[in-house]
N, C-alpha and C positions, 0 to 999 in steps of 0.2 A: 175827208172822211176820218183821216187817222184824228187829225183835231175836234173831230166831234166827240169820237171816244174817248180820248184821251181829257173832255170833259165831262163824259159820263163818270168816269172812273175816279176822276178829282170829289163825287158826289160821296162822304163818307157813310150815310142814311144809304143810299142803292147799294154799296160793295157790303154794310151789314148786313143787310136783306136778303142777301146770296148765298152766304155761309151757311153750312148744312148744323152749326152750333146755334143753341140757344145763345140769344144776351140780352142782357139787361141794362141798362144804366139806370143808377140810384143817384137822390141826393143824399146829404147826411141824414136827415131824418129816418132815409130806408123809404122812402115814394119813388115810385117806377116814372122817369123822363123818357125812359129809351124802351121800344118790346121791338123785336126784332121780327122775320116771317117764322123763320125756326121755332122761336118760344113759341110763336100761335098755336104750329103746328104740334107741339110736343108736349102741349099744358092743356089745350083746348079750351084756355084763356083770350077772349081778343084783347088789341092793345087798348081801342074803347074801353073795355070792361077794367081794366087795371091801371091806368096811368092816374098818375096825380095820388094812387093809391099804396097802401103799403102791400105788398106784394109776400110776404107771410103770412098773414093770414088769409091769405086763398090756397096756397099748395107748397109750404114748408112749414105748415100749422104742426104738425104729429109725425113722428119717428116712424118706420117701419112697419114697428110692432102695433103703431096705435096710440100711443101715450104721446102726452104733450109736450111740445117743443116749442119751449118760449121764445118771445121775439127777442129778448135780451142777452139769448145762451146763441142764437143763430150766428152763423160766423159770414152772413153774407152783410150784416146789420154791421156786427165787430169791425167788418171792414170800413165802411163807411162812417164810422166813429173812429176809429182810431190811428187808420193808414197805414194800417199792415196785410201787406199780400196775406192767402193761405189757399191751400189745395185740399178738396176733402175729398173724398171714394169710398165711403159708405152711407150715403144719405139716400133720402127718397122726394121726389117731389109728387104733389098728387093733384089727378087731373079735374078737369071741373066736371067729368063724370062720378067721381067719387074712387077711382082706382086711381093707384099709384104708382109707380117705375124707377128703378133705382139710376143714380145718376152720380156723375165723375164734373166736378167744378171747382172753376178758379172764381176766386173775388181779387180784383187790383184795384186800389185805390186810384182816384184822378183829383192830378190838382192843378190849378189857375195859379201863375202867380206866387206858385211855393205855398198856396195854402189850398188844405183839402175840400174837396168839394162835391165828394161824390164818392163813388164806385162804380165797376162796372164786372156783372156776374159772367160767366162762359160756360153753361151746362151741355151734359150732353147725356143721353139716352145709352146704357151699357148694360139694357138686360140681354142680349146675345149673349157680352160677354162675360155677364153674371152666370146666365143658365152654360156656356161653355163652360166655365171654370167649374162650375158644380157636377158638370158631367164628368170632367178631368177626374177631381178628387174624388166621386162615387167608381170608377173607373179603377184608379189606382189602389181603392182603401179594397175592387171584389179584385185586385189582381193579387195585392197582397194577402187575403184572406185563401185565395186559390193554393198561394206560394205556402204559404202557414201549412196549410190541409194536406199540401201535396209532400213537405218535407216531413209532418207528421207521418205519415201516412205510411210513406217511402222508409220509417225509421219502424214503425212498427211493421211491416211487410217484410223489411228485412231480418230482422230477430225472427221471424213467423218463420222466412226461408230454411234458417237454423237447427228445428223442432224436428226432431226425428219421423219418418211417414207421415209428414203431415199434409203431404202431397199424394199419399196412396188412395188406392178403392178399397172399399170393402169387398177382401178378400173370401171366395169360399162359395160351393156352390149346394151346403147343406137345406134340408127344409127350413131349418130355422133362420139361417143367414137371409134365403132367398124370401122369408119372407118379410122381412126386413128391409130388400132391396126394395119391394113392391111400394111396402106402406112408406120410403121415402117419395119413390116416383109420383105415389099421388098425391102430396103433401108439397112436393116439392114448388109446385107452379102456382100455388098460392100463398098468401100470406100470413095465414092462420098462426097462430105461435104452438110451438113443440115444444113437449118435452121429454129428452130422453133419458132414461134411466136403467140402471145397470151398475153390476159391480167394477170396482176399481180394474179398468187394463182392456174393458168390451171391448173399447173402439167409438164410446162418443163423442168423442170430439170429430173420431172420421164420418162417422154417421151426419153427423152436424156439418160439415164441410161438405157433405155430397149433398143435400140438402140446398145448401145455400151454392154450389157449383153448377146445381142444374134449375135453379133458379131465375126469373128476371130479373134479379137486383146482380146474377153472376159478374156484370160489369165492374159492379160498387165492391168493396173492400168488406170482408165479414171480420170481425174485430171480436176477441176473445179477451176475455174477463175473469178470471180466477178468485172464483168470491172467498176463498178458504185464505189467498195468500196475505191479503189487508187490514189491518185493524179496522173497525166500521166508521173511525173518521178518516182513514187516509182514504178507506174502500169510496164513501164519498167524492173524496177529492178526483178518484180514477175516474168514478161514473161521469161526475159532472163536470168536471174540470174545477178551476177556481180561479180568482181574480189577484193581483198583484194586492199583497199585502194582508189577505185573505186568514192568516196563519202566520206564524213563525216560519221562514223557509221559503214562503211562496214569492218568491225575487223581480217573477214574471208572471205575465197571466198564461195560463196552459188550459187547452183545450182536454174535454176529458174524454172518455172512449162512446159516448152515447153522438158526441159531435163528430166523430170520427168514423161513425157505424151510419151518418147519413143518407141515406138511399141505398143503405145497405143491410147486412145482419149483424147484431149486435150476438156472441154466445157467452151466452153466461153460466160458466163452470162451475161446479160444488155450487150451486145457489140452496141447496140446504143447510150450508156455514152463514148465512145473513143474519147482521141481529136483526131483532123487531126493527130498529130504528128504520134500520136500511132496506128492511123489508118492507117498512107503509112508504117509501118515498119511492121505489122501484114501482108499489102498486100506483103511484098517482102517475108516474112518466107512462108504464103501458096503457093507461087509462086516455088519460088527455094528449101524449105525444109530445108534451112539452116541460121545460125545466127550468131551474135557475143555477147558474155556478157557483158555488161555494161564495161566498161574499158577495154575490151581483143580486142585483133586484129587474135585471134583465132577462124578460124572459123568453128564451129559448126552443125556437121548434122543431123535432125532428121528424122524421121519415122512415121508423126501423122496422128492421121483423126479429120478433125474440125468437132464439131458441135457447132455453135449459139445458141443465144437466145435471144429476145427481146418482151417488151411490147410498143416498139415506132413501129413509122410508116416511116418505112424508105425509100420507095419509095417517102414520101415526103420530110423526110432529106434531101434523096439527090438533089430532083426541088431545095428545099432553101437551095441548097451548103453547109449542115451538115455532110451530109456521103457521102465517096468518092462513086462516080458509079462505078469502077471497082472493089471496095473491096466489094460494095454490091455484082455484080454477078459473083464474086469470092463464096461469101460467101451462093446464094441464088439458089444453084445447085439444090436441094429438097428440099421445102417448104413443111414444117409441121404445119398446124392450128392448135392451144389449144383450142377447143370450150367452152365459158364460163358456168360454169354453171347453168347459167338462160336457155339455150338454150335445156339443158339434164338434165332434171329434172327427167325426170323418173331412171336417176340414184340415185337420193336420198336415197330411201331404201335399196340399197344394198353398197352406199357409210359409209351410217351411218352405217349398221352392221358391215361390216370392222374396222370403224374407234374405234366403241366402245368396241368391239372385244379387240384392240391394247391397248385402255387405260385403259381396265379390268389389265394387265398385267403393268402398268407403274403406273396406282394411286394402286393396290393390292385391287379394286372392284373387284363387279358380279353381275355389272350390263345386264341383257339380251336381253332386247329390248325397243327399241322408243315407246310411245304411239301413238295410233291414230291422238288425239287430234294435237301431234307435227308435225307428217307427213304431214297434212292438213295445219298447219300454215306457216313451210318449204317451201313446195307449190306451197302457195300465195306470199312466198319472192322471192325476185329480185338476192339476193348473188353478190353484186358486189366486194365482194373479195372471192368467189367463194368457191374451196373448203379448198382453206388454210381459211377461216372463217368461214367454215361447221365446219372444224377440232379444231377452238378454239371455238365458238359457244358450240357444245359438250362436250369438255374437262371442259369450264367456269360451265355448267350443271352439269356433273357428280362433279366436285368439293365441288359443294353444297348441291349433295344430294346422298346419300345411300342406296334411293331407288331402288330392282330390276329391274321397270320400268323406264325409263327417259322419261321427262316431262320438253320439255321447254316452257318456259311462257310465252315468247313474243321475238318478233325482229322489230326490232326498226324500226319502220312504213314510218319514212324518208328516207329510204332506199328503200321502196314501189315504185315505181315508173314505167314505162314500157322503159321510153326513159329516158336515161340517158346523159347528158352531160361529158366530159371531167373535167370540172369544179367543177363539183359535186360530181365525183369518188374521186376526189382528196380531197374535202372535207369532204365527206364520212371518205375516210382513214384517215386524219388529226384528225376526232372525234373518230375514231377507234381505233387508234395507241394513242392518248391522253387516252383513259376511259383506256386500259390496261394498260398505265405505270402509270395511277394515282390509280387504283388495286393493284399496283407493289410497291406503294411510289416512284414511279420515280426510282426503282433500274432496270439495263438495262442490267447486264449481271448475268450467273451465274445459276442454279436451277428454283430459284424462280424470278429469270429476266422475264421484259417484253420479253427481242427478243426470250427467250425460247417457251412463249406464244404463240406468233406471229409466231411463227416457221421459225424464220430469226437469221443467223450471228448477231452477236452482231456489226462488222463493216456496216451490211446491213441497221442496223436499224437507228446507226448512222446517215448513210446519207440522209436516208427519215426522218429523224426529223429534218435535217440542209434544207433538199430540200422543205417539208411544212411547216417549222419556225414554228417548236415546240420548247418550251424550257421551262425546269422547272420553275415554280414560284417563 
């Protein structure tokens, strides 16, 4: 027995025929003497059909892609001309169905006698490990894309932490407030785009966060956009991101805040500061949902829910040809009013408890409650920067003093007024924004910065001191 196998096995025709590899044996011309069972099985060639034959043009005729693959450039041909081994692991052979399969192959030369005489192919079949590797790398490039979004994300969440109340509710339980809570709650479960509007210090941006907090997308990250603080090319570069090389600067590709606002809310601040430019490309993104980044010609699809913001009057923008009309009623589906708060005074007492509450916990006070005396003088004031000047008003108090009770002394009488001009708000704020960065020594960012005061971006404050022609001494 053992010598009968041990003659089978001497058979070199039977042990090829077992191997799970394609092979071939050529002569020098590139005609098929050898087809193995493999080849049969992996070409759907038989050996009948191909021996004596040249064996490219049945199924290493055409590349990949299609195109043609001459018999002269093949390197299974090369070998049998020349007697040089090679290894190749990008090629495709195709079957005598008309489909093809990518394949991993040696060519060895054989010779008789020290001269060449042949060759002999060794393919094999590696689309497993083709579509493996393709899964690997689509795999690594969404893990890396996760890594990108989530370190974004993490960097702008964290600056977000920093922002004064930006974690509060809308405080206050006047008619006006409450009705305000209402028309968020019903607005809030849909997707419709909002717009709110109101003077500088209402609370739209908190209005817009409870919006988007009591929302489906509250999962997803709501991404805030300062349209006032950008020139309308860098504002660009924010919206959309841009491409490595894009620009002078742009060193890397950066994702911009419309990619970041994913499955989420995108808020867009002061969007009555947009030029036209910025204004017709904002209207094609709410429009279509999709984008290109600054030098890409890839285009880009998002998933957002806008919501606005402004202190301008944009119905009249648009009469004097500032704001486009279709991007307003694009943008002006749910109209949210900020009521100033001259208007909701009786929320006073429970805005201030709140507020001093928070800065018991930020200056390490205990302090407990407003005087009388203050509550009445409050009041009597007009607030034209409302409650963001409730909130430094108090803060500027407790700073100065340690007493249990707070007690403030006075507010500034020129501010008293019942009718206020445009002219005068601005002025107002100009004296405003001057007494606190001259408190400040002119310092503007940081701790002990005005815009921390002021409870504005440091880019925010910038521009209202460039917009009232403030500037140091």
């Amino acid at each position: 027995m053992t010598s009968e196998i041990r003659t089978l096995l001497s058979d070199s025709q039977l042990l090829l025929n077992a191997v799970g590899e394609g092979i071939y044996g050529f002569d020098t011309e590139g005609k098929a003497i050898f087809i193995n069972a493999a080849a049969e099985r992996l070409t759907g060639w038989t050996a009948q059909e191909l021996l004596g034959k040249n064996i490219h043009q049945y199924h290493h005729h055409s590349h990949a892609d299609g195109s043609p693959y001459h018999v002269n450039e093949c390197k299974i041909y090369a070998t049998a001309q020349d007697g040089q081994s090679r290894q190749v692991n990008n090629e495709v052979f195709w079957r005598k169905d008309g489909s093809s399969f990518p394949v991993e192959y040696t060519s060895t030369p054989v010779y008789h006698q020290n001269k060449l005489v042949g060759a002999v192919a060794v393919f094999r079949d590696v689309t497993k490990q083709k579509s493996d590797e393709q899964a690997l790398r689509f795999a690594l490039n969404k893990i890396q894309q996760l890594s990108e979004q989530l370190q974004l994300e993490n960097s702008y969440l964290q600056s977000e932490l920093n922002l004064r109340w930006s974690k509060s509710e809308l405080t206050g339980d006047s008619p006006r407030i409450e009705q305000v809570k209402a028309k968020i709650s019903l607005v809030a479960k849909t997707d419709s785009t909002v717009l709110i509007y109101g003077e500088n210090g209402t609370g739209k941006e908190l209005a817009a966060r409870q919006i988007h907090q009591q929302s489906l997308r509250a999962n997803s990250a709501m991404i805030k956009v300062n349209c006032a603080a950008f020139t309308p090319s860098l504002l660009e570069s924010e919206l959309f991101g841009h491409e490595k090389g894009a620009f002078t600067g742009a060193i890397e590709r950066r994702k911009g805040k419309f990619e970041l606002a994913h499955n989420g809310t995108l808020f867009l601040d002061e969007i009555g500061e947009l030029s036209q430019e910025a204004q017709s490309k904002l209207l094609r993104v709410i429009q279509e949902q999709e984008f290109e980044r600054v030098g890409g010609n890839k285009t880009i699809k998002v998933n957002i829910r806008i919501i606005a913001a402004t202190n301008r009057n944009l119905p009249e923008m648009v009469a004097q040809g500032q704001f486009r009309m279709d991007l307003y009623y694009r943008l002006n589906v749910f109209p949210i009013e900020m009521p100033p708060l001259r208007e909701r005074k009786e929320d006073l007492p429970l805005l201030s408890q709140v507020i001093i509450a928070r800065l018991n916990k930020k200056l390490s006070r205990s302090c407990n409650e407003l005087s009388q005396k203050s509550l009445e003088l409050m009041n009597a004031y007009q607030w034209p920067g409302n409650v963001r000047e409730l909130q430094n008003v108090i803060e500027r108090e407790m700073i100065l003093s340690n007493d249990k009770k707070l007690t403030i002394s006075e507010l500034t009488s020129a501010h008293q007024t019942e009718h206020m001009t445009h002219t005068t708000l601005s002025m107002i704020e100009k004296a405003h924004i001057k007494r606190v960065l001259e408190d400040c020594n002119w310092k503007i960012g940081g701790n002990q910065g005005a815009a921390k005061i002021l409870g504005l971006p440091d880019s925010t404050l910038r521009s209202r001191m460039n917009k009232l022609g403030i500037a140091r001494p």
